[in-house]
C-alpha atoms as an extended CHARMM CRD file, in Angstrom:
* protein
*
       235  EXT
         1         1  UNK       CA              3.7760000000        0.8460000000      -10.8050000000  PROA      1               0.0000000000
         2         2  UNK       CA              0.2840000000        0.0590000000      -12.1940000000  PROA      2               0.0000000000
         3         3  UNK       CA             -0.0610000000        0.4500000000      -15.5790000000  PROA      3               0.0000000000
         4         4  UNK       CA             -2.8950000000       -0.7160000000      -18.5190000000  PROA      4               0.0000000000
         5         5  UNK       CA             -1.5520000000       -0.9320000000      -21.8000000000  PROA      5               0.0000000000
         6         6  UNK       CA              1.2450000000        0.8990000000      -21.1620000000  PROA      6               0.0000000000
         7         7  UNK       CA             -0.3070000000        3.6830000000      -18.8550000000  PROA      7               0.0000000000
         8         8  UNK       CA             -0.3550000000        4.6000000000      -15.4260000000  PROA      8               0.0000000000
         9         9  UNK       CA             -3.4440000000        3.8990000000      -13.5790000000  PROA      9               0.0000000000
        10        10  UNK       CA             -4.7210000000        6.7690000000      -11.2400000000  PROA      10              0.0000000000
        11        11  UNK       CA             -7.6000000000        6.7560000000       -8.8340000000  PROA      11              0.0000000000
        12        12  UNK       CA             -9.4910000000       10.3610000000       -8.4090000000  PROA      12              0.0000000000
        13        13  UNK       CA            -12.0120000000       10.9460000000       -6.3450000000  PROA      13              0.0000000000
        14        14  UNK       CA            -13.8500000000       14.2680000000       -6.8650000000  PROA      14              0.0000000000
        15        15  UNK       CA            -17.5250000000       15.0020000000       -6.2060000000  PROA      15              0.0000000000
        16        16  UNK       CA            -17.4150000000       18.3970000000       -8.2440000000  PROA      16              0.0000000000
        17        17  UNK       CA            -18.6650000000       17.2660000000      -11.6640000000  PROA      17              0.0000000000
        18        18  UNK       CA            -17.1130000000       19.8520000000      -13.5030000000  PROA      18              0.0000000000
        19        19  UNK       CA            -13.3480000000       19.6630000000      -11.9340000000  PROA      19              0.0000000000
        20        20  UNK       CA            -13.3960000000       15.8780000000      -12.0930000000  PROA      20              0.0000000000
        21        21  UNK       CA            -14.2360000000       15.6140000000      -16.1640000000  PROA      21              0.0000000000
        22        22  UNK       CA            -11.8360000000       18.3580000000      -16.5910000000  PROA      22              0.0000000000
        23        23  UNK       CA             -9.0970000000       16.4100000000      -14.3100000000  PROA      23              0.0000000000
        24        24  UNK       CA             -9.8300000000       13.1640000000      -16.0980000000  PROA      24              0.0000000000
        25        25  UNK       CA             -9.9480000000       14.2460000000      -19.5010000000  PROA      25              0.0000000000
        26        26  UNK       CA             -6.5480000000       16.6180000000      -18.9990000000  PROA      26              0.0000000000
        27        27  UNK       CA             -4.8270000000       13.5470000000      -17.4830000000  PROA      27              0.0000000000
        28        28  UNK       CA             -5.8210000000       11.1550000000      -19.8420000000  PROA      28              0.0000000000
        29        29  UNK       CA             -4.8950000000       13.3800000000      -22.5090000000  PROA      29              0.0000000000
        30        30  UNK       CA             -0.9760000000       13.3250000000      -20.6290000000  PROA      30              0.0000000000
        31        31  UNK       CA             -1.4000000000        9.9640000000      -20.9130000000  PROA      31              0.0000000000
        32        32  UNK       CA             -2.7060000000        8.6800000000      -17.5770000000  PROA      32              0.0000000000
        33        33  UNK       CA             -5.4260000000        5.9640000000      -17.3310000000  PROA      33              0.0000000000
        34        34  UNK       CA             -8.0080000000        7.4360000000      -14.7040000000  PROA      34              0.0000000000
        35        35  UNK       CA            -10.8350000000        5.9710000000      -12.5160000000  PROA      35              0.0000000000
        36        36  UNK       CA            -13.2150000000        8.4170000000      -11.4330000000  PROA      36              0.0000000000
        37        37  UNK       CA            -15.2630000000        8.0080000000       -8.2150000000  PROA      37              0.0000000000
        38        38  UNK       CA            -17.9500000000       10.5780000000       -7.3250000000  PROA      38              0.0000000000
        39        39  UNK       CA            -17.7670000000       10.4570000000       -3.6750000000  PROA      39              0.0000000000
        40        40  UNK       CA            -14.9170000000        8.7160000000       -0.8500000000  PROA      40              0.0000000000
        41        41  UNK       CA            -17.4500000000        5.5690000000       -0.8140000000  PROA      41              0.0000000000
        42        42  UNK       CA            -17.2370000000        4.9800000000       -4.6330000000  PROA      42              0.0000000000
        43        43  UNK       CA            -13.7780000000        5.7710000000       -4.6780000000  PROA      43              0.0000000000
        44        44  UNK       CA            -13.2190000000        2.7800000000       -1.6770000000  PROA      44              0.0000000000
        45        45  UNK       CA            -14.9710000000        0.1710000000       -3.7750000000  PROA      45              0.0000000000
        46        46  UNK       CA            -12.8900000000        1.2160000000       -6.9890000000  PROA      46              0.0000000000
        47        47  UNK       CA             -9.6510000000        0.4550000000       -4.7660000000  PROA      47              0.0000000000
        48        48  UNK       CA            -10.6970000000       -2.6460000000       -3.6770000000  PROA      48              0.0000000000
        49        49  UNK       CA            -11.4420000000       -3.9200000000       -6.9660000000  PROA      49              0.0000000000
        50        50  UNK       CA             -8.4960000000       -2.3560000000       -8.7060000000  PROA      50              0.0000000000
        51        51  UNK       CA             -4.7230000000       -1.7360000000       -8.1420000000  PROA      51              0.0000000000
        52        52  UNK       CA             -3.6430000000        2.0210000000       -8.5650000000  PROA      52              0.0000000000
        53        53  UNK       CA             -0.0620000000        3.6360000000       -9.3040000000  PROA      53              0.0000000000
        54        54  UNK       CA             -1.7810000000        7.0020000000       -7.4290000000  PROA      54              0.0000000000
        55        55  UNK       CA             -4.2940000000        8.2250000000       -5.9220000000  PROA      55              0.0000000000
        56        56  UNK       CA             -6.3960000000       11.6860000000       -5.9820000000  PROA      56              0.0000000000
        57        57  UNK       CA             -8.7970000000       12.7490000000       -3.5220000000  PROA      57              0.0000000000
        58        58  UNK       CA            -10.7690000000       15.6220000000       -2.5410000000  PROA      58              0.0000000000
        59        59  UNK       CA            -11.1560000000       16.1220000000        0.9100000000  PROA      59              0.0000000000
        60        60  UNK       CA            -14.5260000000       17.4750000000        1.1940000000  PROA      60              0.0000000000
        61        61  UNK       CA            -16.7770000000       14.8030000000       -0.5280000000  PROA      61              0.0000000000
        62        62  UNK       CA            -20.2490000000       13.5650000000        0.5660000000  PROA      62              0.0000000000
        63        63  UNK       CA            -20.7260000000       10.0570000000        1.8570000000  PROA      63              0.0000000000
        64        64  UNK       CA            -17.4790000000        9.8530000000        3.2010000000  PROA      64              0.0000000000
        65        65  UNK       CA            -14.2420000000       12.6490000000        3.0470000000  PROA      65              0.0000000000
        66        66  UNK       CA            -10.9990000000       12.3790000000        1.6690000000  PROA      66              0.0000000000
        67        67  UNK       CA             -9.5310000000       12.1330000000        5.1850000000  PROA      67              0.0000000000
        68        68  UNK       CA            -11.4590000000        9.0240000000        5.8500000000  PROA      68              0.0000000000
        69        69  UNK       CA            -10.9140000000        8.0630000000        2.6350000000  PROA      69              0.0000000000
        70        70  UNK       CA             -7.1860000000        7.7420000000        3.0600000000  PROA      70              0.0000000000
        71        71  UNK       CA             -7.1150000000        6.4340000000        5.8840000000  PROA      71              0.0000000000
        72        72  UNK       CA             -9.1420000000        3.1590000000        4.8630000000  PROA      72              0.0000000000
        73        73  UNK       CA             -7.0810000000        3.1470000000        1.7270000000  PROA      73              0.0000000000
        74        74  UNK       CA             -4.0190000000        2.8630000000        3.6190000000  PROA      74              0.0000000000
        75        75  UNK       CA             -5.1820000000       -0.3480000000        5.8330000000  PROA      75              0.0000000000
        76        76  UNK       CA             -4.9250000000       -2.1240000000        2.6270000000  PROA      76              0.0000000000
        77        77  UNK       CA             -1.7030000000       -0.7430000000        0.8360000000  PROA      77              0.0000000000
        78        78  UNK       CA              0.7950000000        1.4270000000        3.0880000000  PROA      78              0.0000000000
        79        79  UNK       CA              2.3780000000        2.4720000000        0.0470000000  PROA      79              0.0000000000
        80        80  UNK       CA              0.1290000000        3.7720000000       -2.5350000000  PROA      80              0.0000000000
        81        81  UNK       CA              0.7200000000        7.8600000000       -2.8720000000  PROA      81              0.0000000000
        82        82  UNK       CA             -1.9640000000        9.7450000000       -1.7800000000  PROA      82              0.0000000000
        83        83  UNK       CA             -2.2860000000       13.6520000000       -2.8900000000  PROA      83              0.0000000000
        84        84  UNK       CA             -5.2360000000       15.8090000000       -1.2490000000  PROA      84              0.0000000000
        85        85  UNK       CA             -7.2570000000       18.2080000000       -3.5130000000  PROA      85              0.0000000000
        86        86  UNK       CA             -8.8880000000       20.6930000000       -1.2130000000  PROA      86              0.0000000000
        87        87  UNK       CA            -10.4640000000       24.1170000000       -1.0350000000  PROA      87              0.0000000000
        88        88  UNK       CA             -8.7090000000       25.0720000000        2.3330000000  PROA      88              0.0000000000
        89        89  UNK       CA             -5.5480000000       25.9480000000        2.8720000000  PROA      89              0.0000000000
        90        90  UNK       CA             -5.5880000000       25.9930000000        6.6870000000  PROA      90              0.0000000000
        91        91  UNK       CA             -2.8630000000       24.9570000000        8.1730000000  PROA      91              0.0000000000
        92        92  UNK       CA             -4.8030000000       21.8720000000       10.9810000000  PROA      92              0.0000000000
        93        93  UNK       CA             -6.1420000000       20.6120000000        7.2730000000  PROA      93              0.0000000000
        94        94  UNK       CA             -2.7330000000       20.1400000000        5.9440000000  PROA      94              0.0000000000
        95        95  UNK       CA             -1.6120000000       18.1590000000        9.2760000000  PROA      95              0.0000000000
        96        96  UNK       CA             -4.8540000000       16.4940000000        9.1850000000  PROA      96              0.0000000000
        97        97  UNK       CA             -4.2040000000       15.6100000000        5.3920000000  PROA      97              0.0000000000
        98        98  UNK       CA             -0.5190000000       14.3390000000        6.3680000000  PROA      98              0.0000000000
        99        99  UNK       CA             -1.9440000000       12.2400000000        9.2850000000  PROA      99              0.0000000000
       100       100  UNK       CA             -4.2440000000       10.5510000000        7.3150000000  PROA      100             0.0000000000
       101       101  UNK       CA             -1.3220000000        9.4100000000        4.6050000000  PROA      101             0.0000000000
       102       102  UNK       CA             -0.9450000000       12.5510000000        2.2490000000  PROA      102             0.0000000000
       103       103  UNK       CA              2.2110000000       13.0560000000        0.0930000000  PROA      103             0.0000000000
       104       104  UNK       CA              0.9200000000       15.9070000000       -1.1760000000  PROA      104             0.0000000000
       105       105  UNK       CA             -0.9550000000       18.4830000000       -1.0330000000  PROA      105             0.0000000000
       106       106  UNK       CA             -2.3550000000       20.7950000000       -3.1480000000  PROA      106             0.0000000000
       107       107  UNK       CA             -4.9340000000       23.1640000000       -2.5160000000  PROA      107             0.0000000000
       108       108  UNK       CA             -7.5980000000       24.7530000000       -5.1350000000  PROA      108             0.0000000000
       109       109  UNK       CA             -7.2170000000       26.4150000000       -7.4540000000  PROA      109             0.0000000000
       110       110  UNK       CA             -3.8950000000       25.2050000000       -9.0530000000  PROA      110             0.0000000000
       111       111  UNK       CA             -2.3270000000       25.0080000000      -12.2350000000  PROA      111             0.0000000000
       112       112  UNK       CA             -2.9280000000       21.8930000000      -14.2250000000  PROA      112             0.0000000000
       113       113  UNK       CA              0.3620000000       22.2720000000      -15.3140000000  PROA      113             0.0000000000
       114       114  UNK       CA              1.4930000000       22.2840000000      -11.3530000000  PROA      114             0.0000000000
       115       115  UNK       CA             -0.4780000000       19.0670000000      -11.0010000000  PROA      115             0.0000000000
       116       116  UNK       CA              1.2510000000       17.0680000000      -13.4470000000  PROA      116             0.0000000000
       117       117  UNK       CA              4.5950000000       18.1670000000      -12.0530000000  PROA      117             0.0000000000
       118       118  UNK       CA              3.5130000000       16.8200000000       -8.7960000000  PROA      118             0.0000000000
       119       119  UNK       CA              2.1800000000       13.8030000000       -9.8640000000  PROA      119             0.0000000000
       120       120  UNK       CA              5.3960000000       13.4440000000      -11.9920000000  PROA      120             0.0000000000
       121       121  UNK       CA              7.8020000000       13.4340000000       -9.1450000000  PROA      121             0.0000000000
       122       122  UNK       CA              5.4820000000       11.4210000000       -6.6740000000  PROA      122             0.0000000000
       123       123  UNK       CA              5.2570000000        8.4650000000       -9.0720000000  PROA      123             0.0000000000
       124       124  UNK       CA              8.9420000000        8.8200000000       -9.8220000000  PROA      124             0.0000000000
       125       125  UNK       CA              9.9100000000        8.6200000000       -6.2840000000  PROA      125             0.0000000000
       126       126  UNK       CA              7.8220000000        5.7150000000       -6.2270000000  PROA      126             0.0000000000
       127       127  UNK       CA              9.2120000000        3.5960000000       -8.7560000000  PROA      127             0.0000000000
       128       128  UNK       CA             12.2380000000        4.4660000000       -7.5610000000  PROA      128             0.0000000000
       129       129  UNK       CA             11.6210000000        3.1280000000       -4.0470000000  PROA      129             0.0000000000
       130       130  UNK       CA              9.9930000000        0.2410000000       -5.8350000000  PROA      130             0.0000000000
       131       131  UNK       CA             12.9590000000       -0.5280000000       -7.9920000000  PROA      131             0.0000000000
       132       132  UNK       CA             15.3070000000       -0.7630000000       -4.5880000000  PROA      132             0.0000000000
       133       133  UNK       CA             12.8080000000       -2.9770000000       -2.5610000000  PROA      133             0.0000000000
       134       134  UNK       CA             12.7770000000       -5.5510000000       -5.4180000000  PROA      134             0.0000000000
       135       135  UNK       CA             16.2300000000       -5.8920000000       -5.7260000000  PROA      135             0.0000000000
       136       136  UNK       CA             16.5980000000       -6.6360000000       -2.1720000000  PROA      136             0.0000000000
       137       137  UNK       CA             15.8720000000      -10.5940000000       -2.1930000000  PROA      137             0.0000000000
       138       138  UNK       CA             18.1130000000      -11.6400000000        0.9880000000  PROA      138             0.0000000000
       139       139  UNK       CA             17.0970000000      -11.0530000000        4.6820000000  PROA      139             0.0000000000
       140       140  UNK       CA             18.8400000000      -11.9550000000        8.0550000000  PROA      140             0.0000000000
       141       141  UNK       CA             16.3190000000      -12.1450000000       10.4700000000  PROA      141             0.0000000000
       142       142  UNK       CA             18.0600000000      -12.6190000000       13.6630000000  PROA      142             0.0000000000
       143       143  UNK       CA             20.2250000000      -16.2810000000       13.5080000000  PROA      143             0.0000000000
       144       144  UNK       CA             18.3750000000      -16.8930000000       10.0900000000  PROA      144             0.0000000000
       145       145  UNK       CA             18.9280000000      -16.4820000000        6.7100000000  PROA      145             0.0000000000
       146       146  UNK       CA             15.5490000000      -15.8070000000        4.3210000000  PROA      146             0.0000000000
       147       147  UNK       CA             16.7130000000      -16.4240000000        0.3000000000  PROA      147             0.0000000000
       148       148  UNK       CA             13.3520000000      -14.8980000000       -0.9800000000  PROA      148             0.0000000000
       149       149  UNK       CA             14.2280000000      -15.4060000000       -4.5660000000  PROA      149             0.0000000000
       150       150  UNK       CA             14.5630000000      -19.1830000000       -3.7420000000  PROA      150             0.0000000000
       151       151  UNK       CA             12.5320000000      -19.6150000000       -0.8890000000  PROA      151             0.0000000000
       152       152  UNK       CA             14.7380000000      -20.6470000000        1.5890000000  PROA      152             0.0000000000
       153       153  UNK       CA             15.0350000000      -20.5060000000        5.1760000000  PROA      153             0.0000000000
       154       154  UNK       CA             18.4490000000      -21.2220000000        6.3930000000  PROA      154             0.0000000000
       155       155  UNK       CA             19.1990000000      -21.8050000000       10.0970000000  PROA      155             0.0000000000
       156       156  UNK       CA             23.0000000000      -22.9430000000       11.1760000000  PROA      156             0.0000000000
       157       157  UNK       CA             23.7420000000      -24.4770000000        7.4430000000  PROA      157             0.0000000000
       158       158  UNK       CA             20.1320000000      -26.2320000000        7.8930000000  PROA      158             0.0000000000
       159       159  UNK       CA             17.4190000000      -25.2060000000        4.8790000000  PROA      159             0.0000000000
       160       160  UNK       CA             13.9140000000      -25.0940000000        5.0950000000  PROA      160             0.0000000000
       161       161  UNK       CA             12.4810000000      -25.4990000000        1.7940000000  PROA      161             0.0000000000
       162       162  UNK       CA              9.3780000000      -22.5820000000        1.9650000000  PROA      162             0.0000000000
       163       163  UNK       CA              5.9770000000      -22.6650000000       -0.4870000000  PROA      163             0.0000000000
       164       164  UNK       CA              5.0950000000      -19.8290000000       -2.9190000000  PROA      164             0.0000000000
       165       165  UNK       CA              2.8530000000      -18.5360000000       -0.2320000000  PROA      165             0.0000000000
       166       166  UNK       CA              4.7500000000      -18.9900000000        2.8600000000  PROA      166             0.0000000000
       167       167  UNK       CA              8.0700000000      -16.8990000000        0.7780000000  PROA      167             0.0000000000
       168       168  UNK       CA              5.8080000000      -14.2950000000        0.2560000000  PROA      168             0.0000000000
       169       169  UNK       CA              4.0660000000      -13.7260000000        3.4380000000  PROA      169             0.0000000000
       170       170  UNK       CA              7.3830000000      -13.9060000000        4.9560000000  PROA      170             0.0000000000
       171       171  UNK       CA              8.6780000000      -11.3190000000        2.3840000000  PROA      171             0.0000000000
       172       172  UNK       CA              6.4020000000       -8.8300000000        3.5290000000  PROA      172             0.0000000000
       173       173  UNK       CA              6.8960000000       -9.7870000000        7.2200000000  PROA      173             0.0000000000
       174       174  UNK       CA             10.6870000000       -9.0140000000        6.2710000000  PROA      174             0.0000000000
       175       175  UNK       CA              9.7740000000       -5.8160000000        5.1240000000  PROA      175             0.0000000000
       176       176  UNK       CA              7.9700000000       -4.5840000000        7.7020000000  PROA      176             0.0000000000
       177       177  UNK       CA             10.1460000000       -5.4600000000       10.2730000000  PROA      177             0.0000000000
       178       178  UNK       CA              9.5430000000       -4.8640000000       13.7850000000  PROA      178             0.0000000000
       179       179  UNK       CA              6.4650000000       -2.9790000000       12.2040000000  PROA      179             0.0000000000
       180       180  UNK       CA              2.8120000000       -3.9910000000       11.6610000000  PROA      180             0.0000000000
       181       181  UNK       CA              1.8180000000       -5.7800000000        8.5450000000  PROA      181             0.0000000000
       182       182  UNK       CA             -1.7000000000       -5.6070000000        8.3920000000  PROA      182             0.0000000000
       183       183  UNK       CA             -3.6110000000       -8.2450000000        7.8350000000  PROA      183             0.0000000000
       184       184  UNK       CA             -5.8160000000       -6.8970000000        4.8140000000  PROA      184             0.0000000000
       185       185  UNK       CA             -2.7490000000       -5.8780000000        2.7520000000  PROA      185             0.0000000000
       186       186  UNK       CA             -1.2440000000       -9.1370000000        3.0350000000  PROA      186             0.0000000000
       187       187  UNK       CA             -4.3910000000      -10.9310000000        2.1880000000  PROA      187             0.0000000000
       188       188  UNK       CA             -4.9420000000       -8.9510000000       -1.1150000000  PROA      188             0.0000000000
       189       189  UNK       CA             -1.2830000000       -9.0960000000       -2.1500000000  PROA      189             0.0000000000
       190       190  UNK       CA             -1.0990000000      -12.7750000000       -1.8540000000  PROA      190             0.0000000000
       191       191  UNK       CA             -4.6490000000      -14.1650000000       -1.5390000000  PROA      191             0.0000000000
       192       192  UNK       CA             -5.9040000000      -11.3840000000       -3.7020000000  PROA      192             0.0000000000
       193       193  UNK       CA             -8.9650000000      -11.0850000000       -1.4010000000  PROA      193             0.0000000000
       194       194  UNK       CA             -9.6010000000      -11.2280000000        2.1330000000  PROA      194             0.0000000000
       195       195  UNK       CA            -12.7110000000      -13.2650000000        2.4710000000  PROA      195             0.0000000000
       196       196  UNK       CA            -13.0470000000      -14.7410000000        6.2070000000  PROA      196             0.0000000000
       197       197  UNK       CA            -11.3180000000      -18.3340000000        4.4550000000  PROA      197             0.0000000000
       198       198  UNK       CA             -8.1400000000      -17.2130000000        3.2040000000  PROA      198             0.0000000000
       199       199  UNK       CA             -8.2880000000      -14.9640000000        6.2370000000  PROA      199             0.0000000000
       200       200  UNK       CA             -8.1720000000      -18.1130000000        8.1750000000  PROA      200             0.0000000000
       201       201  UNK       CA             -5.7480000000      -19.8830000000        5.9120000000  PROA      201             0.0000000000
       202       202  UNK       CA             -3.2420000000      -16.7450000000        6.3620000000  PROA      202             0.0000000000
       203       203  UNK       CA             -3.5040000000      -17.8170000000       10.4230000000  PROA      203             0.0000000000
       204       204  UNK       CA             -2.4650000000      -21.5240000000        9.3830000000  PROA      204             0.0000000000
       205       205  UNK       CA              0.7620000000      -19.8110000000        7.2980000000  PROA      205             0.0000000000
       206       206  UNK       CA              1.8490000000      -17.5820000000       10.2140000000  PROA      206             0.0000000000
       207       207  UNK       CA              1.7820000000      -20.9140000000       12.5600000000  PROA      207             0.0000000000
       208       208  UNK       CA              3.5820000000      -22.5980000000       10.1070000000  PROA      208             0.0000000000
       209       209  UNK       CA              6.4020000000      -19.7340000000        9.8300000000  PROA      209             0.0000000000
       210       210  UNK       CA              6.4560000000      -19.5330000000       13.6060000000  PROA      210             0.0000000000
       211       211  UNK       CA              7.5820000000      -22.8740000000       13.5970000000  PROA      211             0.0000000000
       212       212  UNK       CA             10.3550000000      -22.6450000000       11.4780000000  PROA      212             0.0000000000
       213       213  UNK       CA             11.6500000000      -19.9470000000       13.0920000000  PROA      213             0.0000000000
       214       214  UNK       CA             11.5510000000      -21.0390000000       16.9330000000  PROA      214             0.0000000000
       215       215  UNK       CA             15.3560000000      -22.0100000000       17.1040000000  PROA      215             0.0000000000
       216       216  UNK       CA             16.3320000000      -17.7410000000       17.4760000000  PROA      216             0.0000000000
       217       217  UNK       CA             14.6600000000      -16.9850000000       20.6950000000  PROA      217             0.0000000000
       218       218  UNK       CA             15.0730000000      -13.5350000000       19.5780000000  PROA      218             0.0000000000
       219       219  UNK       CA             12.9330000000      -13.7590000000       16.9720000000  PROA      219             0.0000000000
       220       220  UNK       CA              8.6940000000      -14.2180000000       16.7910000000  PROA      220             0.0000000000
       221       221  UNK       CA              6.1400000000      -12.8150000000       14.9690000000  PROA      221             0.0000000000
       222       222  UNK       CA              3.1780000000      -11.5640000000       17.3980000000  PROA      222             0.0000000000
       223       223  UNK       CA             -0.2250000000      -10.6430000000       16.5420000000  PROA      223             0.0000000000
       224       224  UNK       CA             -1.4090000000       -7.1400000000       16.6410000000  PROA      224             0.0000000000
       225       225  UNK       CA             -5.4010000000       -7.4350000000       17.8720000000  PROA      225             0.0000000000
       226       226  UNK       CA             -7.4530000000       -6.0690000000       15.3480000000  PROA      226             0.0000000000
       227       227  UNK       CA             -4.6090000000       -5.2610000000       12.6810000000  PROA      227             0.0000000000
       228       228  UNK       CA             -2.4400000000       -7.6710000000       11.5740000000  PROA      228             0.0000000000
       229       229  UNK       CA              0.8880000000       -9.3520000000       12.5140000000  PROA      229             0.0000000000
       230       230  UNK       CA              4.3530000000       -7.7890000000       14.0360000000  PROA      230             0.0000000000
       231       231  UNK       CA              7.6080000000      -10.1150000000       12.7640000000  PROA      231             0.0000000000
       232       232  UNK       CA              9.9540000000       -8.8910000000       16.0480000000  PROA      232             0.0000000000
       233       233  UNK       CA             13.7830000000       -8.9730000000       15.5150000000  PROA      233             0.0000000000
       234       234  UNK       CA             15.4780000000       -8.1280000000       18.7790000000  PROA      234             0.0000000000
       235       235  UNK       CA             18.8440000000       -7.0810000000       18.0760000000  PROA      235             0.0000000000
């Protein structure tokens, strides 16, 4: 979970000047470190630029909408929470909201005390889930054996000693299994940036991982056009 000085970062993205002081300055006030973005293409830049335990967005924003919003967010980190602030409450809005990566919902007005509770849970589901993924440092991956924590590789009693890099690029391969990794969340987790050079250096460490892994014919990592990369386990 992100945190500054001991606090909890939070993205919110409200155009309504009056609702986003008074979210900021309640939050804070619970504790909560809080980036405010005026509209979905402010809040975009502030995600870029920044890591965030959980984000806050109202759907109907000018320049771009919380839908959109989401959506972009979640090309660069699947996991980040999402909750939707909105003034509707119709039901294709909710689905809509869901599609695009909600967690929750919440529609205006609410309680700020209902907020918190939300929020609350969310990010303690979260660490939870985080907790569990980092304790899992050991991955069979067809007729291999990946020893993240040591970066290994180990085919048939055979290791393949594995950079910094190449461990964790095939960490989160591992962990999106037979799923798509894209490629701008793996770039900013490990590159910390996706300029067109590490873009093209992240190309030279999938080759690289392909090779080590062409004994298990069972096993390749394929690229999905336009998103990212696919490591295939067929079982």
């Amino acid at each position: 979970m992100e945190e500054t000085g001991g606090k909890t970062n939070l993205l919110l993205a409200e155009d309504d000047a009056n609702l986003g002081r008074l979210l900021k300055e309640y939050l804070e006030a619970k504790g909560y470190e809080v980036a405010w973005a005026k509209n979905g293409k402010e809040g975009f830049e502030l995600f870029k630029k920044n890591e965030y335990a959980l984000c806050l967005l109202d759907v109907m924003m000018p320049i771009k909408d919380g839908f959109t919003l989401a959506k972009e967010i979640r090309a660069l980190n699947p996991a980040v929470p999402i909750v939707f602030l909105t003034a509707k409450s119709m039901k294709e809005d909710a689905i809509e909201g869901f599609t695009a990566g909600a967690d929750d919902y919440i529609t205006k007005p609410f309680s700020m005390e209902e907020l918190l509770l939300r929020l609350a849970a969310i990010l303690r589901r979260t660490k939870n889930q985080l907790d569990q993924d980092a304790e899992k440092k050991h991955f069979d991956i067809g007729a291999y054996h990946f020893d993240y924590e040591n970066q290994k590789l180990i085919y048939n009693k055979t290791e393949q000693a594995l950079t910094t890099k190449e461990a964790a690029l095939l960490y989160l391969l591992c962990t999106h299994k037979n799923k798509v990794l894209d490629r701008n969340l793996a770039l900013n987790s490990i590159w910390k940036d996706d300029t067109y050079f590490n873009s093209r250096s992240m190309d030279v460490f999938v080759t690289r991982l392909r090779k080590y892994l062409k004994n298990d014919s069972k096993v390749e990592i394929i690229n999905i056009h336009g998103k990212g990369f696919k490591l295939l386990v067929n079982t």
